[in-house]
TORPA-139834 format. One record per residue (C-alpha): x, y, z; residue number from 1. Coordinates in nm, 2 decimals, always signed. Last residue first. Example, Ala and Ser with C-alpha at 12.3 -4.5 7.8 and 13.67 -1.06 7.14 Angstrom:
NODE       px       py       pz     n
NODE    +1.37    -0.11    +0.71     2
NODE    +1.23    -0.45    +0.78     1
***
This chain:
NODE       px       py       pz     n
NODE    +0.44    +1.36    -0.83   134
NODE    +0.51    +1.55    -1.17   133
NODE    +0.60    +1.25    -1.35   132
NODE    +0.97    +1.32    -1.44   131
NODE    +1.04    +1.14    -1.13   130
NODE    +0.75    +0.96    -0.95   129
NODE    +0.40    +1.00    -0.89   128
NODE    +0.09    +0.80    -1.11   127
NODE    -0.18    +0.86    -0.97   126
NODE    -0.46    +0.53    -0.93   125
NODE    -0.86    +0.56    -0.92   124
NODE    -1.00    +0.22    -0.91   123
NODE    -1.17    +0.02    -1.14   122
NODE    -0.86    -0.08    -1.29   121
NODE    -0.73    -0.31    -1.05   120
NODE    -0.32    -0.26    -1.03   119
NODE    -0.15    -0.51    -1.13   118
NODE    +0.02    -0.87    -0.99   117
NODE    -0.29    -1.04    -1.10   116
NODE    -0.39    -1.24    -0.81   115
NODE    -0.17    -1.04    -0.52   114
NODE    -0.23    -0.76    -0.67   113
NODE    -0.62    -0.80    -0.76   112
NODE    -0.62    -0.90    -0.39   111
NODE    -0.43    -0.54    -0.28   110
NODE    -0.65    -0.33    -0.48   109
NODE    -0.95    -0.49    -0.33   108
NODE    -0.82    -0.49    +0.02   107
NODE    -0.72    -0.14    +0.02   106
NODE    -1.06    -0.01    -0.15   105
NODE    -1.24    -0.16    +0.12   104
NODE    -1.01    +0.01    +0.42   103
NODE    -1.07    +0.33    +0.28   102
NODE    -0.79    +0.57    +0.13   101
NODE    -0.58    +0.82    +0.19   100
NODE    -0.40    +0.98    -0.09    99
NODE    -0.69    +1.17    -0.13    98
NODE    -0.59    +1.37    +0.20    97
NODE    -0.27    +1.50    -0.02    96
NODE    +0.09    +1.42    +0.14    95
NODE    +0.24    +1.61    +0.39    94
NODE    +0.56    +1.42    +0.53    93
NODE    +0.70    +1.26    +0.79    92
NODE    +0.96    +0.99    +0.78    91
NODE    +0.94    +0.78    +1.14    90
NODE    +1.04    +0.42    +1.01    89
NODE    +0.67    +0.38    +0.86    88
NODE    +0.53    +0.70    +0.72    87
NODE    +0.39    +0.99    +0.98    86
NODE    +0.11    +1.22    +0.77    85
NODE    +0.05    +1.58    +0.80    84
NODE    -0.25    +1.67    +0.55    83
NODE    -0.28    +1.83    +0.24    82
NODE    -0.64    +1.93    +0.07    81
NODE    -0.79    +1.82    -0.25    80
NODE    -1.07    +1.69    -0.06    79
NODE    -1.19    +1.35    -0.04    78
NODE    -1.42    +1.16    -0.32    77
NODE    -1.15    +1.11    -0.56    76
NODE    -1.00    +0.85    -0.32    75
NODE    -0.65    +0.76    -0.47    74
NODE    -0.44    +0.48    -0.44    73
NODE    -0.03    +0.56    -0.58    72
NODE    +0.11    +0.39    -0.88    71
NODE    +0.47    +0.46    -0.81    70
NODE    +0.83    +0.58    -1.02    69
NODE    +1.14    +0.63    -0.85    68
NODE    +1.30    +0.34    -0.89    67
NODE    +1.02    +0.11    -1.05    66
NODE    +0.68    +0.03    -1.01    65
NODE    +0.63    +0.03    -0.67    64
NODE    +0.24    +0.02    -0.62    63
NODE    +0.14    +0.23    -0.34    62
NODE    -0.15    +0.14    -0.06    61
NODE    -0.20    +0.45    +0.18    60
NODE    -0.47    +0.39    +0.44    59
NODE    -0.75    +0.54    +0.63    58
NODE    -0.93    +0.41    +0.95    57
NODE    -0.84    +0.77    +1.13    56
NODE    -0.51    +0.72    +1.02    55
NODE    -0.43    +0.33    +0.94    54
NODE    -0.21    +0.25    +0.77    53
NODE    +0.06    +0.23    +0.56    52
NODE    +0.02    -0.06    +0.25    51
NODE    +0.35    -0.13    +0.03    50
NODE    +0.31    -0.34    -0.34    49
NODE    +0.62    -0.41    -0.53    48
NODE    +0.73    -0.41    -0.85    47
NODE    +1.05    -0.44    -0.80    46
NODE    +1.30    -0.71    -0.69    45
NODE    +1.27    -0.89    -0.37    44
NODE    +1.39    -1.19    -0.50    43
NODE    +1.04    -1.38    -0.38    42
NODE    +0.85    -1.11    -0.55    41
NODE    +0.71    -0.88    -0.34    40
NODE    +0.36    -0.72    -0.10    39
NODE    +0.50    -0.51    +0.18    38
NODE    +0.26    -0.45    +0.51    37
NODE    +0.31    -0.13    +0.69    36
NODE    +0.30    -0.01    +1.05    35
NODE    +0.30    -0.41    +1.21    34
NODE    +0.15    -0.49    +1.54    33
NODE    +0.23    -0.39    +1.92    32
NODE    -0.04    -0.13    +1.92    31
NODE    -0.29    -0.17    +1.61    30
NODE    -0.19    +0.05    +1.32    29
NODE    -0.22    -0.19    +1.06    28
NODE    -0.42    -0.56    +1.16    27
NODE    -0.63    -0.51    +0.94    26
NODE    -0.38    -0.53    +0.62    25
NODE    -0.20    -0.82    +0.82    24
NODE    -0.54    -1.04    +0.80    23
NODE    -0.56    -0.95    +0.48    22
NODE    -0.25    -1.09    +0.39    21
NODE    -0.25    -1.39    +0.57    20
NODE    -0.60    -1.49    +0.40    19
NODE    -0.49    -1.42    +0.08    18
NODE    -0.22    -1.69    +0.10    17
NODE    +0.10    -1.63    +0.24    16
NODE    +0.37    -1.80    -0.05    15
NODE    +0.64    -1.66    +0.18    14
NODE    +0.61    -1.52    +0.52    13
NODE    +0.86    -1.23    +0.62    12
NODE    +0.79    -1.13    +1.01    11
NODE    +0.88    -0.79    +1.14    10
NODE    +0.49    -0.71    +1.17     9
NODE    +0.43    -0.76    +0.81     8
NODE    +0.66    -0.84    +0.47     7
NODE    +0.50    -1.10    +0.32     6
NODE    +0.67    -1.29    +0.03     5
NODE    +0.49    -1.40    -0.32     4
NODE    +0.43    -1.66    -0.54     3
NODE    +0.11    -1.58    -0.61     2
NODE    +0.21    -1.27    -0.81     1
***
């Protein structure tokens, strides 16, 4: 997944190295900067990694897996409670507070993206999507 284009801040950079990236990923949610960074393929096809951020220093990092179908970052530690949540390009929803994560988890689930083009496996994932029970 090296080869790679950044969507951030209404910019697309391609090849960014992991420097770029992570310094878009803490950049979320600061005035005048970008509401979600977009890891993809140089085509722009699926899979595809999104990052929203930051609500109260919490993040939501989904892997795109394909129509329909995500790999969604989970904190196990938070409680299984809903919470109102404002997505990029003004969709609001009410999503589950373990679907918001820490900013840690974020930048090791995105590197092992952008390195490996997975999801690392020592985090906790949820699979959502059609026919998934999302």
């Amino acid at each position: 997944m090296n080869h790679c284009l950044l969507v951030a801040s209404n910019a697309k950079i391609a090849n960014p190295s992991w420097h770029v990236i992570e310094d878009a990923v803490r950049g979320l949610g600061v005035p005048a900067s970008n509401d979600t960074v977009i890891l993809q393929a140089p085509d722009g096809e699926l899979p595809w990694l999104t990052i929203g951020g930051k609500k109260s220093e919490r993040f939501q990092l989904t892997i795109e897996e394909r129509p329909a179908q995500a790999l969604v970052l989970i904190d196990p530690s938070q409680p299984d409670e809903h919470v109102e949540v404002t997505f990029p390009f003004c969709e609001w929803d009410v999503i589950s507070a373990r679907r918001l994560v820490g900013l840690d988890d974020v930048l090791t689930a995105a590197k092992r993206y952008f390195e490996n083009g997975d999801a690392h496996p020592g985090l906790s994932w949820k699979q959502i999507g059609k026919g998934l029970g999302g």
